[in-house]
C-alpha positions as CSV (number, residue, x, y, z in Angstrom):
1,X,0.0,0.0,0.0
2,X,1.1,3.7,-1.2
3,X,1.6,5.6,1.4
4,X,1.2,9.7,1.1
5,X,3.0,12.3,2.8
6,X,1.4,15.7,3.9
7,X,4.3,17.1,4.9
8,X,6.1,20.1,3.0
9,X,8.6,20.3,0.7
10,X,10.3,22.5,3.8
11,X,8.9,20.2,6.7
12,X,10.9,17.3,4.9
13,X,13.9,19.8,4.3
14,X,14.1,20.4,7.9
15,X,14.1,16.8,9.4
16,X,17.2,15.1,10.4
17,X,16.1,11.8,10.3
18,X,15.3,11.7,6.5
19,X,17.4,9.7,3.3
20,X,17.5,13.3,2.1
21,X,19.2,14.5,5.6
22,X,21.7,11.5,5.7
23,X,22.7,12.4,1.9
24,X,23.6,15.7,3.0
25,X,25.9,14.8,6.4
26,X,27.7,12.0,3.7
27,X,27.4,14.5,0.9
28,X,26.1,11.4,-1.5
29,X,24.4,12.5,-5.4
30,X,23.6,16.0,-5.7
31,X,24.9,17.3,-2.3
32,X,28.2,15.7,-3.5
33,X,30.2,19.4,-4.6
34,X,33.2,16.8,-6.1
35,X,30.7,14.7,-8.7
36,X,28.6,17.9,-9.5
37,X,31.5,19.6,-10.8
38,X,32.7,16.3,-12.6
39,X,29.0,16.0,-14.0
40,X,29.2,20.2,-15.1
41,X,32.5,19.4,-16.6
42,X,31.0,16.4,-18.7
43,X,27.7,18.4,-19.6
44,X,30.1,21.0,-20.6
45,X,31.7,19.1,-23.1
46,X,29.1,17.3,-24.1
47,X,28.0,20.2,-25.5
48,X,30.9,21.6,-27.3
49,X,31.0,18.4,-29.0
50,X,27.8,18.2,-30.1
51,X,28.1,22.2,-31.7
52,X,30.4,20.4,-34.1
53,X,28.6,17.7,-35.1
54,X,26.1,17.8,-38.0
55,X,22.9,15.7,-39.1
56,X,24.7,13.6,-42.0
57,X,27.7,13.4,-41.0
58,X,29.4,10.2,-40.5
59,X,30.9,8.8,-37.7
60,X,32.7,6.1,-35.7
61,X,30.6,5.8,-31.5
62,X,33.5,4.8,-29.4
63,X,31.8,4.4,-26.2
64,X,33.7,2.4,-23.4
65,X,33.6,-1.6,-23.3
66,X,32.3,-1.8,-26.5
67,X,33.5,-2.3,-29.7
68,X,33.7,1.2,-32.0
69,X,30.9,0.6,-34.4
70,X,30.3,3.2,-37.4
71,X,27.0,5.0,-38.8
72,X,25.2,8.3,-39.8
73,X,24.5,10.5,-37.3
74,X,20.9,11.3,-37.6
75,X,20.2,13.6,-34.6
76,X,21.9,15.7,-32.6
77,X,20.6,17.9,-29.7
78,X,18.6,17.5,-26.4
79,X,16.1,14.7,-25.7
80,X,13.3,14.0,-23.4
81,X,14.3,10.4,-22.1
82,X,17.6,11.5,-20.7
83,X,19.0,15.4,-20.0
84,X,21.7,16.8,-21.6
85,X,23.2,16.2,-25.4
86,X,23.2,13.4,-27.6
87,X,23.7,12.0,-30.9
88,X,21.3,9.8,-32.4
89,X,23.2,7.3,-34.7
90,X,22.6,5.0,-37.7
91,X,24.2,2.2,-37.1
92,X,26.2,0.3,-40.5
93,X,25.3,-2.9,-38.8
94,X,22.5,-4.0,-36.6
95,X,24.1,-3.1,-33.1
96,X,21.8,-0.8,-32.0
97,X,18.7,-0.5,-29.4
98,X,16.2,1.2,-31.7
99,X,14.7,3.1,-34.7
100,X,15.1,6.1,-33.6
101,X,11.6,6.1,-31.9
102,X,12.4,6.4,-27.4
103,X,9.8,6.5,-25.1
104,X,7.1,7.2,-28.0
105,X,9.0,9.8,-29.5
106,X,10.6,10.1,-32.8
107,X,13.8,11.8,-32.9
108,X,15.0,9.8,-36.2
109,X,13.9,7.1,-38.5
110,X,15.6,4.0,-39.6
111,X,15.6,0.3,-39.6
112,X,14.7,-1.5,-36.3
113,X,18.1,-2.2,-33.9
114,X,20.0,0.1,-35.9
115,X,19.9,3.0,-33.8
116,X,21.2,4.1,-30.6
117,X,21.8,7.8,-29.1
118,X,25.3,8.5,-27.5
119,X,26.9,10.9,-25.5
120,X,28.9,13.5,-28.0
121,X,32.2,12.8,-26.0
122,X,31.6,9.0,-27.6
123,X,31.3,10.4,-30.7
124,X,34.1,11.1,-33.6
125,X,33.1,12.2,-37.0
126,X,35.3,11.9,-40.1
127,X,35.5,9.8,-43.0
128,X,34.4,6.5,-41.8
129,X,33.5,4.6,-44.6
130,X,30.8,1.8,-43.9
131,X,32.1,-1.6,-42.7
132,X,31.2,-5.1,-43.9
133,X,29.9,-7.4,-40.7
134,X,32.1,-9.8,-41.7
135,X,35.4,-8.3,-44.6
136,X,36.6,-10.6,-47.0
137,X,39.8,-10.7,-44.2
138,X,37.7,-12.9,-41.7
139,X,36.0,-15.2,-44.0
């Protein structure tokens, strides 16, 4: 059963014995001035990345623990399912999540597990020309 609290938003501010109070005296999250500045940082140059990347350009995702897998960026900017910037990818290969379509929203079209959004700092644009799955190499 759901339980409902009448108290205020300044009530709760002012108790001691709350998970918001114990965040506080441990500074955990957002009362964490060390992480804030590290997310600020990141937002930051999320940001300036994204300024110089274009719709159309292509591009090589190079996010960590995972292989560096090459596309079309098809959207860049802010979304609704996450805050901050991102860059909505085509992938070459079927290694995405989507179509472009989050949380009922379409930010881009294309074919089903070929797209994924990524953090701009993830992101290097150039001339990446598309990849085989498999190149002649490997066979």
């Amino acid at each position: 059963k759901a339980v409902v609290s009448t108290q205020s938003t300044g009530e709760y501010d002012a108790r001691e014995d709350s998970v918001q109070a114990f965040k506080k005296r441990n500074k955990l999250g957002r009362f964490n001035p060390e992480l804030q500045a590290k997310l600020a940082a990141v937002e930051e140059e999320n940001k300036e990345k994204a300024s110089k990347i274009s719709v159309g350009d292509r591009c090589e995702a190079r996010t960590p623990n995972q292989p560096f897998r090459r596309g079309q960026v098809k959207y860049v900017g802010e979304t609704n399912f996450k805050v901050g910037y991102w860059v909505g990818i085509e992938f070459d290969d079927p290694l995405g999540k989507h179509d472009g379509l989050v949380e009922g929203k379409r930010y881009f079209t294309c074919k089903p597990k070929y797209g994924a959004f990524i953090q701009p700092r993830y992101v290097e644009v150039g001339d990446f020309p598309p990849e085989a799955l498999f190149s002649d190499d490997e066979i």
